[in-house]
C-alpha positions in Angstrom: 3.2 -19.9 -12.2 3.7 -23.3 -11.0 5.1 -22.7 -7.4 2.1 -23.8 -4.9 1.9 -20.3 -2.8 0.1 -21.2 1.0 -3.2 -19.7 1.5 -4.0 -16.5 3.9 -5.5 -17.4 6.8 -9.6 -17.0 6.6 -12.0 -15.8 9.2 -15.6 -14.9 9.4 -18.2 -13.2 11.5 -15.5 -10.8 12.6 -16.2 -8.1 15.2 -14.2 -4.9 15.9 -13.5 -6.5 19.0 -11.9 -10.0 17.7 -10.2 -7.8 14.8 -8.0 -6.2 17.9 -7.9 -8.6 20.3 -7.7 -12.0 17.9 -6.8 -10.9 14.5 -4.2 -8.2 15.0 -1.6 -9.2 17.6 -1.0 -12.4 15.5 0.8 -9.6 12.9 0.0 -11.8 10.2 -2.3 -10.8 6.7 -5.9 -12.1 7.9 -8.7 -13.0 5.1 -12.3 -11.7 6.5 -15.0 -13.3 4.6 -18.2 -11.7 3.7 -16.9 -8.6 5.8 -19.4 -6.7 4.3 -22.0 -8.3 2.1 -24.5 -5.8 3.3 -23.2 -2.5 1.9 -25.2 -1.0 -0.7 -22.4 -0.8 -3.6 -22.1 -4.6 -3.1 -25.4 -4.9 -3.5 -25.6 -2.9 -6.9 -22.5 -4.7 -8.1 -24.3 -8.1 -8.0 -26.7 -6.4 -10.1 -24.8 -4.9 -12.9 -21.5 -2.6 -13.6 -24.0 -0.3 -15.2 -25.8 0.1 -11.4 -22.7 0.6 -9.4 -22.0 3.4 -12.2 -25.4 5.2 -11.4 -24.6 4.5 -7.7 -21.4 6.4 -7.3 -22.5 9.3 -9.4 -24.9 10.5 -7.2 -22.1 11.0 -4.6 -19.8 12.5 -7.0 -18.7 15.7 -6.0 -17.7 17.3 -9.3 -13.7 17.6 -8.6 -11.3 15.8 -11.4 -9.4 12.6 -10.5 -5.9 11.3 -11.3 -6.5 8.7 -13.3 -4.2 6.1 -14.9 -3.9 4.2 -18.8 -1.9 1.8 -20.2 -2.1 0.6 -23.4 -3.6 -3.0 -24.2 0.1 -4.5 -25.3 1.3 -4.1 -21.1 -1.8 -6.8 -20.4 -2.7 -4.7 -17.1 0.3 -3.9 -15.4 1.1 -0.7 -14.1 4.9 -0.6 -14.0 8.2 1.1 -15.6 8.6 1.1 -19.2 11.7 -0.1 -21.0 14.4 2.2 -20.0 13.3 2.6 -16.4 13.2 5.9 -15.9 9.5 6.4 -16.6 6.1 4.4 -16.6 4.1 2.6 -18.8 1.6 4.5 -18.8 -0.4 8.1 -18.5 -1.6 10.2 -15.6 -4.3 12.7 -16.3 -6.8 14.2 -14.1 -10.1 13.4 -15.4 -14.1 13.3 -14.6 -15.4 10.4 -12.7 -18.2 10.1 -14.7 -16.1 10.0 -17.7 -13.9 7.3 -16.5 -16.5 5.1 -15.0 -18.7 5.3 -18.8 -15.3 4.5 -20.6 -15.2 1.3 -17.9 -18.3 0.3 -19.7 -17.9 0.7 -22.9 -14.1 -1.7 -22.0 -15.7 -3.8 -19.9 -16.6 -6.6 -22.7 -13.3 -6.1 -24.4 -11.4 -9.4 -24.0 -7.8 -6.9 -23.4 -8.7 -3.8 -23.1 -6.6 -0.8 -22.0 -6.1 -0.5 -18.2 -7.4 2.1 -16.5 -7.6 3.1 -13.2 -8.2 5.6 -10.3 -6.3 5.1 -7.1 -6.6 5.8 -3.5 -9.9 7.9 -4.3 -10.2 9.8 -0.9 -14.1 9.3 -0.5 -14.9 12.5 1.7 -13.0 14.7 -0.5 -14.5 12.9 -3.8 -17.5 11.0 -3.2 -18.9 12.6 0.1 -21.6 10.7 2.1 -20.4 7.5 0.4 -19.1 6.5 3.7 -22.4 6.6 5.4 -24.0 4.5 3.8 -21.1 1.8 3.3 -19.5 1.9 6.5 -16.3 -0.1 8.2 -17.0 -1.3 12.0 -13.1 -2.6 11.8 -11.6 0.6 11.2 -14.8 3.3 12.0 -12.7 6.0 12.4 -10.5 6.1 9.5 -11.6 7.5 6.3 -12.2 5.7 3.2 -10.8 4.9 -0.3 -11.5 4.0 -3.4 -9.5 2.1 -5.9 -11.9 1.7 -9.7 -10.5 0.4 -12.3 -11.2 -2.7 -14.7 -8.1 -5.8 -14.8 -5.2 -4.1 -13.8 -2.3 -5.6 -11.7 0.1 -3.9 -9.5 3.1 -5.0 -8.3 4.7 -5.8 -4.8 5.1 -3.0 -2.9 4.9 -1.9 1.1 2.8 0.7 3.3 3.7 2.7 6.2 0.3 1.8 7.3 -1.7 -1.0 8.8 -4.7 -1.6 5.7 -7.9 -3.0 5.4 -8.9 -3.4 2.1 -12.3 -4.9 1.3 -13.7 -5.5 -2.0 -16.8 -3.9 -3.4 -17.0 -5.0 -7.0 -15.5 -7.9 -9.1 -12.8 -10.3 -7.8 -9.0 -9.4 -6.3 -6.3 -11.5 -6.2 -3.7 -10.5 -3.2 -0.5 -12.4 -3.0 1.9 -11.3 0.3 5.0 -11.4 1.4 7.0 -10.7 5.0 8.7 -8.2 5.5 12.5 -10.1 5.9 11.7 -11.2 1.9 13.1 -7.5 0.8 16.2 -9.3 -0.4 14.5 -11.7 -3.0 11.4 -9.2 -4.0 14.0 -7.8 -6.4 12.9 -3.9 -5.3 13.4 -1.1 -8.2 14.5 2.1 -7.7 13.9 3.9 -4.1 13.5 7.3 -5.1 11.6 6.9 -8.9 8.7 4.9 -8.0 4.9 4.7 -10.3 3.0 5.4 -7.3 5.5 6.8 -4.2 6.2 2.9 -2.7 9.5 1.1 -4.4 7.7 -1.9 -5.9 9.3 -5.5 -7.0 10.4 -5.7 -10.4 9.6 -9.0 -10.8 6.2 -9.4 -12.5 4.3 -12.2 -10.2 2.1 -13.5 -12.6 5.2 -15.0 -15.0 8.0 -14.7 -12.8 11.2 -14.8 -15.0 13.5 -17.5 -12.4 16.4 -16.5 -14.4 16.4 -12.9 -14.0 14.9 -13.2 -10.4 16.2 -16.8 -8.9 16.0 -15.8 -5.1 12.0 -14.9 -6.1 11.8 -18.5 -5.9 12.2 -18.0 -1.9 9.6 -15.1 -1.7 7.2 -17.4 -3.0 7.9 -20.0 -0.6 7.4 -17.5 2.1 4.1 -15.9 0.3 0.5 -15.8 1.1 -2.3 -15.8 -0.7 -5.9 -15.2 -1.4 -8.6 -14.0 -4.2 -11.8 -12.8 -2.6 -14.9 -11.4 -4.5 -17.7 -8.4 -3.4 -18.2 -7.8 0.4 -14.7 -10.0 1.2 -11.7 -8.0 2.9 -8.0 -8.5 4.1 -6.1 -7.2 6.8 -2.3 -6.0 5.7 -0.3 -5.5 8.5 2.5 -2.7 8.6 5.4 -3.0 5.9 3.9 -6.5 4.8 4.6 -6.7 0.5 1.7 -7.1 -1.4 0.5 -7.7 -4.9 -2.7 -6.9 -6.1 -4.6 -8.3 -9.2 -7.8 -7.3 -10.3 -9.6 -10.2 -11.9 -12.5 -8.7 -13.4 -12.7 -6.0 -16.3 -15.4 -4.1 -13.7 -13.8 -3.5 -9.8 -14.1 -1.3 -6.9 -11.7 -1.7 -3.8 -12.6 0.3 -0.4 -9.3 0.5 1.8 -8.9 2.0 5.1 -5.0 3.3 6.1 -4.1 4.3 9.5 -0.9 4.5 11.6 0.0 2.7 15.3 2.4 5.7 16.1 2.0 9.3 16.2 3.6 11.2 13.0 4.5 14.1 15.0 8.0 14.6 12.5 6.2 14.2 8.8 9.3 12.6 7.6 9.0 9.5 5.5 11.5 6.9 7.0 12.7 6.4 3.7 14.3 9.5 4.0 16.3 8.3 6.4 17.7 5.9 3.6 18.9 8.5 1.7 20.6 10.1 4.0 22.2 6.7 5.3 23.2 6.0 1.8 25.0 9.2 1.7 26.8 9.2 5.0 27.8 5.2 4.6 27.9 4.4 1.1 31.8 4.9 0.9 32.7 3.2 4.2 34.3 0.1 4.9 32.6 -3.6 6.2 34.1 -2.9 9.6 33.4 1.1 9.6 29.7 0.1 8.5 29.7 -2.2 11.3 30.5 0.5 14.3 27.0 2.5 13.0 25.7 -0.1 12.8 26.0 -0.9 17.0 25.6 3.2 17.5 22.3 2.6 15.5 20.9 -0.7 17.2 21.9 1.1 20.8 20.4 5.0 19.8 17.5 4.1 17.6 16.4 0.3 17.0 17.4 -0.5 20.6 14.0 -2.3 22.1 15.3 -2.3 25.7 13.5 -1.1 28.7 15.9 2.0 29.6 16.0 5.5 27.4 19.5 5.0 26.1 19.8 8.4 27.1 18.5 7.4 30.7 21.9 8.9 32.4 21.1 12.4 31.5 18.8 14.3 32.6 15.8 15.0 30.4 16.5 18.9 29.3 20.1 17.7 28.3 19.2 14.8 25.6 19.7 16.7 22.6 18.1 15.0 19.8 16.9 11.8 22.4 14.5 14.4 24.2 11.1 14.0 24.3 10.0 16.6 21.5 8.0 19.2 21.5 6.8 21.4 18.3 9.6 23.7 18.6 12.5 21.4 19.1 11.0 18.9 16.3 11.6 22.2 14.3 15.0 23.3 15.3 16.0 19.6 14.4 14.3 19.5 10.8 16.5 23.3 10.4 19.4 21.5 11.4 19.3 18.9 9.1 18.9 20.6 6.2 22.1 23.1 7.2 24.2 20.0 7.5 22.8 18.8 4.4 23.3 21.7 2.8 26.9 21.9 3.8 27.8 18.4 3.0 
């Protein structure tokens, strides 16, 4: 790829305190060197695959993992097969131990197989792992882990603010804003390889004549590769792809949410429902909801747009409790059902 993509911003010697007052509020990705060179899977990487191996097992906690393959022809990339409507590769729940030996034996392979375990949730899986490698940025959110050997995944969103720092081998992380959505070339919403709608544009060979409005994602991109003990702040909704350089590497990454999650309902399900209700309508019908919808529930004003009526009377606008969130989900689903 040719196109000259602008570095991420770098920091070091970062604090808790200058990740929330400094980093944060600048809403921009943020590269944190040597984050955490001390923790004690670092330290076994620099010694040898083999030792991170004997490291994790002894936190193991026995129960199987979903684990990902794809065959050595898709050159590590986790992504749709032919037809679209299904993946390139396999999902089987499998023993740590078994995975992390068959790492091993790929590991000097010059293109192996990828394989991979994602978003290992390290209490549930590898308890007591987080004690002895903690996060100061993020202490109270839980970890996990993401093993695998030279894998690539493609541009895709979180719902969550994300730390992600590397343990073992070498990540490459390329970014985009959020207002790129139109030129990331986004696959289907709803049939997905890992529940986010990822790009379909593959960023390592990007195909300009297939995908020319990539062209101005890339010009708006950020990017970084850091190695063991380096980590990268994601803010909320920003696109990311993520490349795993080495045929040995660990990834610890920390998810949390700014707003409560009182409802449990994915905003994409909101789209859905949209899609439904607007698809058929005109430019200028399309338009009206559009204004209801800036006013009722994008407005950023100062005043409740239901400041005129008093607070028992809002309806939906009210300030929910438990029961009311759940009269609202019942009534959705009847009018859904009816429609």
């Amino acid at each position: 790829m040719s196109t000259q993509i602008q570095p991420i911003r770098e920091w070091d010697n970062v604090t808790r305190e200058m990740f929330e007052n400094d980093i944060r509020p600048l809403r921009q990705p943020a590269v944190i060197r040597n984050a955490r060179p001390d923790w004690p899977i670092v330290q076994r990487g620099r010694q040898s695959s083999a030792a991170v191996v004997d490291y994790l097992t002894q936190f193991y906690s026995g129960k199987p993992i979903g684990t990902l393959a794809t065959p050595a022809s898709e050159k590590g990339r986790i992504f749709y097969n032919k037809e679209i409507n299904g993946y390139n590769f396999n999902r089987t729940m499998q023993d740590l131990r078994v995975v992390l030996a068959k790492l091993l034996e790929l590991e000097n392979q010059p293109d192996p197989p990828a394989l991979a375990m994602q978003a290992v949730i390290a209490p549930e899986f590898l308890p007591g792992f987080e004690a002895e490698n903690p996060m100061p940025l993020t202490p109270e959110v839980e970890a996990k882990l993401w093993i695998g050997n030279a894998a690539v995944v493609a541009p895709h969103y979180d719902i969550l603010e994300n730390v992600a720092c590397v343990a073992v081998g070498r990540r490459r992380f390329t970014l985009f804003p959020p207002e790129q959505l139109p030129n990331l070339y986004v696959g289907p919403l709803e049939n997905t390889p890992a529940g986010a709608p990822i790009s379909m544009v593959d960023v390592r060979a990007p195909d300009f004549d297939i995908y020319p409005r990539f062209r101005e994602a890339l010009a708006a991109a950020q990017s970084a590769e850091l190695g063991p003990g380096d980590a990268i702040y994601i803010p909320y909704m920003w696109w990311h792809g993520v490349e795993a350089l080495d045929h040995f590497n660990i990834l610890v990454n920390y998810w949390w949410m700014d707003y409560p999650d009182r409802s449990k309902v994915h905003p994409r399900t909101a789209l859905a429902v949209a899609r439904l209700a607007f698809g058929d309508m005109t430019a200028e019908a399309k338009q009206r909801w559009r204004l209801m919808f800036d006013h009722y529930v994008f407005g950023g004003g100062d005043e409740h747009p239901m400041a005129h009526v008093p607070e028992h009377a809002r309806g939906m606008f009210s300030n929910f409790d438990e029961p009311q969130m759940k009269g609202l989900r019942q009534l959705l689903a009847r009018l859904l059902n009816e429609a």
